[in-house]
N, C-alpha and C positions, 0 to 999 in steps of 0.2 A: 328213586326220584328225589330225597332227599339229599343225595349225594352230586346229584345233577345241581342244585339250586344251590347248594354250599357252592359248588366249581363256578356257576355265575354268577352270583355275589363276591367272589372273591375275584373273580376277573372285572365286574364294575369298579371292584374299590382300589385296583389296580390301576385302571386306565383311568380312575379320577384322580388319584393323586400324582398320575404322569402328564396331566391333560395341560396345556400350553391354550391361554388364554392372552389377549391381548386390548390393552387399554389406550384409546387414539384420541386426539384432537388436538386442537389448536389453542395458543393462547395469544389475546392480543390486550393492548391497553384501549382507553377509553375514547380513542381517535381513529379505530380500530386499522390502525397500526399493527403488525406483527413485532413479538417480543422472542429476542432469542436468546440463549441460553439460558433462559429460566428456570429454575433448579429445582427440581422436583423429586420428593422424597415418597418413598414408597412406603408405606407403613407396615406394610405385613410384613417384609423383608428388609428395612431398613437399609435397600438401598438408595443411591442417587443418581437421579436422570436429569438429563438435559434438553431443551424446545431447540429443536434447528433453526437455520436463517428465515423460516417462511414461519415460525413463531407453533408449529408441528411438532408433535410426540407421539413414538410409540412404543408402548413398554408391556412386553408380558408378564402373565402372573398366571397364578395357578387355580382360581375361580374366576368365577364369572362377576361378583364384584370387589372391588376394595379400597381404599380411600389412601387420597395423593395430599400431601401439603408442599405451597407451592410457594416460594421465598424469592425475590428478584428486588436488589436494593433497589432503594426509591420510591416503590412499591408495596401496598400492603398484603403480607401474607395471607394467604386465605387455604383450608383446611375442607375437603369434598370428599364426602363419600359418593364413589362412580359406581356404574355398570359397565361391562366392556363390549357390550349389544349396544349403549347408545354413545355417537361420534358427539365429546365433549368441546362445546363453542366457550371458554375460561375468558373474560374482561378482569383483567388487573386493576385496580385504581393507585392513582397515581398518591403519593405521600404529599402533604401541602406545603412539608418543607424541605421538598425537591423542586418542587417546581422552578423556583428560582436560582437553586445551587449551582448547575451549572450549564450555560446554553449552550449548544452545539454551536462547531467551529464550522465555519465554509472553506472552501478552497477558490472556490471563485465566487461571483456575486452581482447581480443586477438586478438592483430593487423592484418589487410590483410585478415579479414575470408568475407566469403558469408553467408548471413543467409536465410534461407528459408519464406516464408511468413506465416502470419497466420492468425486464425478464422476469419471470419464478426457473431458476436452475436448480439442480440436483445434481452434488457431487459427489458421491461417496459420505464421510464425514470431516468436509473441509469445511471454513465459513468464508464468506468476502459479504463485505458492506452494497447493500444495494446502492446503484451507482444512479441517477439520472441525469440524461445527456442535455447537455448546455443545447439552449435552441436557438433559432433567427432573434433576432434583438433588432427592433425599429429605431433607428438610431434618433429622427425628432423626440421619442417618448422617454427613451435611455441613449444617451449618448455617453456615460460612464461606465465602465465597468474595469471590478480590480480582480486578482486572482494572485495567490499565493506561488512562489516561488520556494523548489528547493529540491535535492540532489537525488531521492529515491531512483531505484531500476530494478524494485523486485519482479513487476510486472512480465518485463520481457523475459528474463530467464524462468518466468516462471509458465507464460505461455510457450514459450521452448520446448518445458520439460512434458507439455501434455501433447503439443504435434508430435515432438518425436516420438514419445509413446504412441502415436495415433490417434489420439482422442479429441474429440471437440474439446474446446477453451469452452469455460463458464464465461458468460460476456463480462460478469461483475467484476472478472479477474483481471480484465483486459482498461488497463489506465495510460492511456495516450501518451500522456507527458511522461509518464515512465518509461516509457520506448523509445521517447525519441532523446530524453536524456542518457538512455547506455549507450549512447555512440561519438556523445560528445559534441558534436555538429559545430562545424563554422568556428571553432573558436578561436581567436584572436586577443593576444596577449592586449591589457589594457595598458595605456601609457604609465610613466612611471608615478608612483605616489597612488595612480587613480584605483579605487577598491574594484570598479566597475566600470565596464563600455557597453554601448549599445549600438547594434547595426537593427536596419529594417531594409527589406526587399519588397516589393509591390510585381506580383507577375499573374498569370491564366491560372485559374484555376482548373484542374486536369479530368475534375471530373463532372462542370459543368460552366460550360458554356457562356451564362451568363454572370457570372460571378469572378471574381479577381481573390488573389491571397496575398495575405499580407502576415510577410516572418517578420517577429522579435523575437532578436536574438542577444543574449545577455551573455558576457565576459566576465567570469571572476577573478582576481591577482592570482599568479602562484608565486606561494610562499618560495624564497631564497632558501634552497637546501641544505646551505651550509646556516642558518640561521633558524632553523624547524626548531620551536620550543619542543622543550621536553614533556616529554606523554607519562602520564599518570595514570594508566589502563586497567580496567577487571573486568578479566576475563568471566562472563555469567555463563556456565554451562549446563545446559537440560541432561542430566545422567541419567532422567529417567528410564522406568521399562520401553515406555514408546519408542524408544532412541535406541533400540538396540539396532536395528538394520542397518545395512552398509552405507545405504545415505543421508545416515544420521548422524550417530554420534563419534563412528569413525572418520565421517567425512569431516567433520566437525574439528576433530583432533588433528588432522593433517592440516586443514586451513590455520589453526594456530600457530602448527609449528612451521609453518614457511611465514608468519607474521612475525615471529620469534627472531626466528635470523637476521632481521636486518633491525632489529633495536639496537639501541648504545646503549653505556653504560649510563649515562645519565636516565633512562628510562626506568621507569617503575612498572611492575606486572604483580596483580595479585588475581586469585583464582578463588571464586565465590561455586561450589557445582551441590546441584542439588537432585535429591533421585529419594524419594522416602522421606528423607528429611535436607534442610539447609544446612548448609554449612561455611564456613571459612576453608578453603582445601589446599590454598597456599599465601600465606600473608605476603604482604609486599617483598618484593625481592629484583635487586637492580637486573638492568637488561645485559649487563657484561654474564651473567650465571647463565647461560643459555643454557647448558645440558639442564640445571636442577630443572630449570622450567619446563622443559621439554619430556623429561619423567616422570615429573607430578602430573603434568596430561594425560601422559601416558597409561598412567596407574586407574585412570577412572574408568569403569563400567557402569553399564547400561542397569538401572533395578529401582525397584520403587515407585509412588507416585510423584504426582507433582507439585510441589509447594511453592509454584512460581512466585506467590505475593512477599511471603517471609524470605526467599532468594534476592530478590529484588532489594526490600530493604537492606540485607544485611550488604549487597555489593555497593550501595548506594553510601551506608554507614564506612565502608571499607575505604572507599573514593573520596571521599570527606576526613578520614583519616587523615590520609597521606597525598592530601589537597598541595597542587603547585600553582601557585599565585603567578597569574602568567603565565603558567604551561596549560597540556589538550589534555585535562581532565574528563576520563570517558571511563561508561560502563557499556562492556560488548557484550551483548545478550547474542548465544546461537541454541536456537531452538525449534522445535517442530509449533510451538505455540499453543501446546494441549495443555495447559494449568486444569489441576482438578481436583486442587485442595487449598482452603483458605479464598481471597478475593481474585474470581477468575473469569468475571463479564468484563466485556471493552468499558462497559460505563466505570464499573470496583477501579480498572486498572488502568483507565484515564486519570482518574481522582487521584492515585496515588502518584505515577509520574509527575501529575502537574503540580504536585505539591513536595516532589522528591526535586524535580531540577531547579529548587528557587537556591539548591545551595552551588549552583555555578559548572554541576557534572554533565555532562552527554552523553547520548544515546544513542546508540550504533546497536537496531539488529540486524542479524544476520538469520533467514528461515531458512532448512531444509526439512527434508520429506516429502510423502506422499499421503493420501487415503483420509490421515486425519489433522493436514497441514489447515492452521487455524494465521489465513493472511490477514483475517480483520484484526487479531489481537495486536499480529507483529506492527500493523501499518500506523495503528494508532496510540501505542507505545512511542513509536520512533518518531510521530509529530509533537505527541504531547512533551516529547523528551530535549527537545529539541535537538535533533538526531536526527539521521538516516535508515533507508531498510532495506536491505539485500538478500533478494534467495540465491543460492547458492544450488544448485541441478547437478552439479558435479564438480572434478577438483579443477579444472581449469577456471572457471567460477570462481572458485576461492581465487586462485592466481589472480586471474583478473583485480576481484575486490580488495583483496589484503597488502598485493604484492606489487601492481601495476598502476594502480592507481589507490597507493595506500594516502596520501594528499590532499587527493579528492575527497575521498573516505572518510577520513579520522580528523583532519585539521580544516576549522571552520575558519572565515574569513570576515562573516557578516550571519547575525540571528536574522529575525524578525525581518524578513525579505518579502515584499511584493510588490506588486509591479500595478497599475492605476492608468488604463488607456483612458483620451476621452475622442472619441472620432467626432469631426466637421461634418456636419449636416448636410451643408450645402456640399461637402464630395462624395460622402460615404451613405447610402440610402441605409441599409441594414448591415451586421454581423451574426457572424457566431465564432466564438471559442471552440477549438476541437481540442477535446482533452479536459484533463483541472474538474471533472465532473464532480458535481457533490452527492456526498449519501443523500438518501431520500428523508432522516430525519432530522438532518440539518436544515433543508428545504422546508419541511413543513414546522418548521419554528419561526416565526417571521421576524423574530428577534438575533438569530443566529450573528455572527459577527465572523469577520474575513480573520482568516488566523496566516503568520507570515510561518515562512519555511527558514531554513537553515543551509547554507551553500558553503559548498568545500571548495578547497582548494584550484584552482586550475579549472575548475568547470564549466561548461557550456551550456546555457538551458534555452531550449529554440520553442518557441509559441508562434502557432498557426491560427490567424482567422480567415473563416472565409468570407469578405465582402461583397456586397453590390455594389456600384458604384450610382452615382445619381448620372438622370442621362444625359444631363452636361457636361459628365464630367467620365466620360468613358476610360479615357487612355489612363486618365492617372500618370502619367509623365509627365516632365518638363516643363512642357507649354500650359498645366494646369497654375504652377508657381505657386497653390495656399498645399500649406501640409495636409493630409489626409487622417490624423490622427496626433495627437498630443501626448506622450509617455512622462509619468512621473514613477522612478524607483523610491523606495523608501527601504531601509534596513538601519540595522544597530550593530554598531563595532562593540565584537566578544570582549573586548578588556577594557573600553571607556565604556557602553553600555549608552552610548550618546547614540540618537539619530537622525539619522542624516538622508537626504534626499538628491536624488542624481534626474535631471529634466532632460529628457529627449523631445524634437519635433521630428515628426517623421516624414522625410522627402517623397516628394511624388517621383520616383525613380520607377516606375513601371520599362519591367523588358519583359520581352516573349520568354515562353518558359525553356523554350532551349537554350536561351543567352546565356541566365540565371547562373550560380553559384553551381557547381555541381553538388555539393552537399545540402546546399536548399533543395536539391531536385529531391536526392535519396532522402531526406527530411519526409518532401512531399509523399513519395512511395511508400514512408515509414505509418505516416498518418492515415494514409487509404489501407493498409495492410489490418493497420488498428482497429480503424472504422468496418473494414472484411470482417473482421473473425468476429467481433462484437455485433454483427449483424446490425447494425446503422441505419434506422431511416434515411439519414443524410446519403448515404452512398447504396441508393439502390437500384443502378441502371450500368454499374461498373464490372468489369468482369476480372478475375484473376490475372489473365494473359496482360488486362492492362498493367497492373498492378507491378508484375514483374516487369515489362517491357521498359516501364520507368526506373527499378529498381537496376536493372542488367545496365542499360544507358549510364545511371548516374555513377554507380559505384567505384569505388576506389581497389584495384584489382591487388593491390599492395598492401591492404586494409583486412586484415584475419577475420573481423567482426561484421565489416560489409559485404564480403563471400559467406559468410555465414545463413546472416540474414536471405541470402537468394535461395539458398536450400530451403530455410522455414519458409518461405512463399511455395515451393514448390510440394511442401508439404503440406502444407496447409488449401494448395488446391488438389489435392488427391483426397484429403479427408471433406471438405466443405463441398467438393464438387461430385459427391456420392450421395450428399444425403441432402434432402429438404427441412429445415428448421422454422418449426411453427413461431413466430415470435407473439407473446403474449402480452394484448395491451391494456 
């Protein structure tokens, strides 16, 4: 009997100290708000965990209780002893000299609106910024509205990579204006000297009836190729362990070395890669050395954590260096976007870009990966940086970004870009913006302020509204004769830093929509495909079939990327058209 009791006591003390407990809840701020990436340390074990996008944790341990301290700049730490029986509700308070430090930027903007709420998604261990969709806008109440302008297309390649996998798109991932910016649309060289043109089209709206669209469409200079100042480039590489898989940091390496071969020798390349620790991995070295550079690439592996914040500065330190007065001074970040050592929330590593680009460098990232692909970090580095963002799905991707349109890419033309409609009352009853959507706590800052974009080279940026017209004024063509809307550009020239204003009035040129531009159609196709996968109030009476029918009609059968796009329609009604999506209001 005694022996019996010895064998169960030793089998209790067994399976208690194998026994997997688990500690859950939420944290939000005082607005109750969800807060993500929250850093949260474990006490017993002295590890560190992180709150996902809905401001959610969950962290095992080995009792049933034990105490978390929880740190998120801005924010005052606080220190809890839990149980893991009760789902912890954590309020942050806010620091009172944050408050003011730094207001969220918008993308687009019209004073005094209500916005509806949006999705809670679940993706693996990705992030994206909650999005909420621009609404109807009465045009007597607002008759202004402005929205930032600028070159992003991670969006598209990045819903790409999850139809063709199969999988539903997170709707947060899906950014309008970034889709219809990878195709380039309508563009047309602007006359000589001019930085910028503008066209507008007025036609049906395709997916209802009573309403009309109205495209701007904005033309950038391309730069004289024999005249391309010279680039002063560092390369920022993520070597961390995350990065070991083949669509990471190999892919990675092959995108450099097809950006390699077409440098000159007046070009500079230095290589900042960090994996465990930062480093300097190749100091400056002209673009005539192409093998050295293409070996030092070569030589990096995958190991280590992430020191993304000390990476950053020292590439930023690097570019400042060997600073060209005149030339396309850039820092190229390629990474999965998982920092997880030193300052690694979007708020740490906004602060530090907005205070890293006052010495004149750019910022170009470039995301791959999968599972724990972090698009909020890369999206909002590359505005604050005043830069670019590009996911990369595979090597044609790179070709595309680095090789095809390296122009667009890397050499700016104009900062501080946006764009200021004001629609006529007596033509235009109401709008909405499709696309340019702002995070939700940009939105709920009433202070927030419109932040401009950054435009490369040769680029095309096409914006859709959908109007009412007043019922005076139906046709919207010719025989109306007052413009239907008033366009003001505003942007800053990179090397005077002077800004400058370009005035459009926009013609009542309404045609039926099969007259229209063929590229404004597929445009149209590109923005309902948008509004599909994001699951859109706006578009809920539309079907796939239609979707494509306009996309098949408009495209360009000579065009690699507008054949492309008919397959992801057809993909994308295979995967959306199996399953029912609750959308959460």
């Amino acid at each position: 009997m005694k022996k019996l009791f010895i064998h169960i006591s030793l089998l209790f003390f067994v399976q208690s100290a194998t026994a997997q407990y688990y500690l859950r809840g939420e944290i939000k701020d005082e607005k109750n708000q969800p807060l993500q990436n929250v850093k949260i340390l474990l006490n017993s074990d002295k590890n560190v965990y992180f709150s996902g996008t809905t401001g959610g944790f969950g962290i095992s341990c080995r009792g049933t209780k034990d105490s978390i301290t929880i740190m998120l700049e801005g924010f005052e730490t606080k220190s809890l002893n839990i149980k893991t029986e009760v789902f912890q509700q954590i309020v942050l308070k806010a620091l009172s000299t944050n408050i003011s430090k730094s207001r969220p930027k918008l993308v687009s903007i019209t004073k005094d609106q209500n916005f509806s709420s949006s999705y809670s998604w679940y993706v693996s261990d990705e992030s994206y910024f909650s999005l909420v969709e621009n609404e109807i806008v009465n045009v007597n109440k607002f008759p202004n509205t402005g929205f930032s302008l600028n070159i992003n297309k991670a969006s598209y390649s990045n819903i790409r990579r999850f139809l063709n996998s199969k999988s539903m798109v997170p709707p947060d991932a899906v950014r309008i204006e970034e889709l219809l910016n990878y195709f380039n649309l309508h563009y047309r060289e602007p006359e000589k000297e001019n930085i910028f043109s503008i066209e507008s089209q007025v036609t049906d709206c395709p997916w209802n009836v009573e309403s009309k669209l109205l495209f701007l469409n904005v033309n950038a200079r391309k730069l004289d190729m024999e005249h391309v100042p010279p680039s002063n480039l560092v390369f920022l590489i993520d070597a961390s362990g995350s990065m070991e898989m083949p669509n990471r940091l190999p892919l990675v390496k092959a995108a450099f070395q097809m950006l390699i071969k077409n440098l000159r020798a007046i070009d500079t390349v230095s290589i900042v890669a960090y994996g465990g620790t930062a480093s300097v991995w190749l100091q400056p070295t002209s673009g005539a050395e192409k093998q050295k550079i293409i070996e030092s690439i070569e030589e990096l592996t995958a190991n280590g954590d992430t020191p993304g914040e000390s990476a950053i500065r020292i590439a930023y330190k690097i570019a400042e260096s060997s600073f060209i007065k005149g030339g396309n001074n850039r820092v190229i970040l390629a990474t999965d976007g998982d920092f997880n050592v030193g300052e690694v929330s979007e708020k740490e590593l906004e602060d530090l870009i907005t205070k890293e680009k006052k010495s004149g460098v750019y910022l170009t990232c470039l995301g791959v990966g999968m599972g724990n692909f972090k698009d909020s970090k890369l999206e909002i580095l590359a505005k604050r940086g005043n830069g670019n963002y590009a996911y990369l799905d595979d090597i044609n991707e790179a070709e595309k970004v680095l090789v095809k349109e390296v122009t667009q890419t890397f050499f700016s033309v104009a900062d501080d870009v946006f764009l200021n409609v004001r629609f006529n009352p007596s033509i235009i009853k109401d709008y909405r913006l499709i696309g340019f959507d702002n995070k939700r706590d940009a939105i709920a800052d009433s202070s927030g302020e419109l932040e401009g974009g950054d435009i490369g080279s040769g680029n095309s940026v096409l914006a859709i509204f959908e109007v009412t017209p007043s019922a005076s004024n139906m046709a919207l063509d010719s025989s109306t004769l007052i413009s239907p809307a008033q366009v003001s550009l505003k942007y800053t020239l990179p090397t005077t830093k002077v800004q400058s204003i370009l005035n459009y009035n926009c013609p009542p040129n309404y045609l039926s929509f099969n007259k229209i531009d063929k590229e404004f159609q597929f445009g149209a196709a590109v923005g309902m495909f948008g509004m599909k996968v994001r699951q859109s109030k706006y578009l809920p009476n539309t079907d796939w079939i239609e979707i494509e029918n306009i996309a098949n009609n408009a495209h360009n059968p000579a065009n690699y990327l507008q054949k492309q796009f008919l397959q992801l329609i057809v993909n994308a009604k295979k995967i959306y058209g199996k399953k029912k999506v609750k959308i959460l209001n």
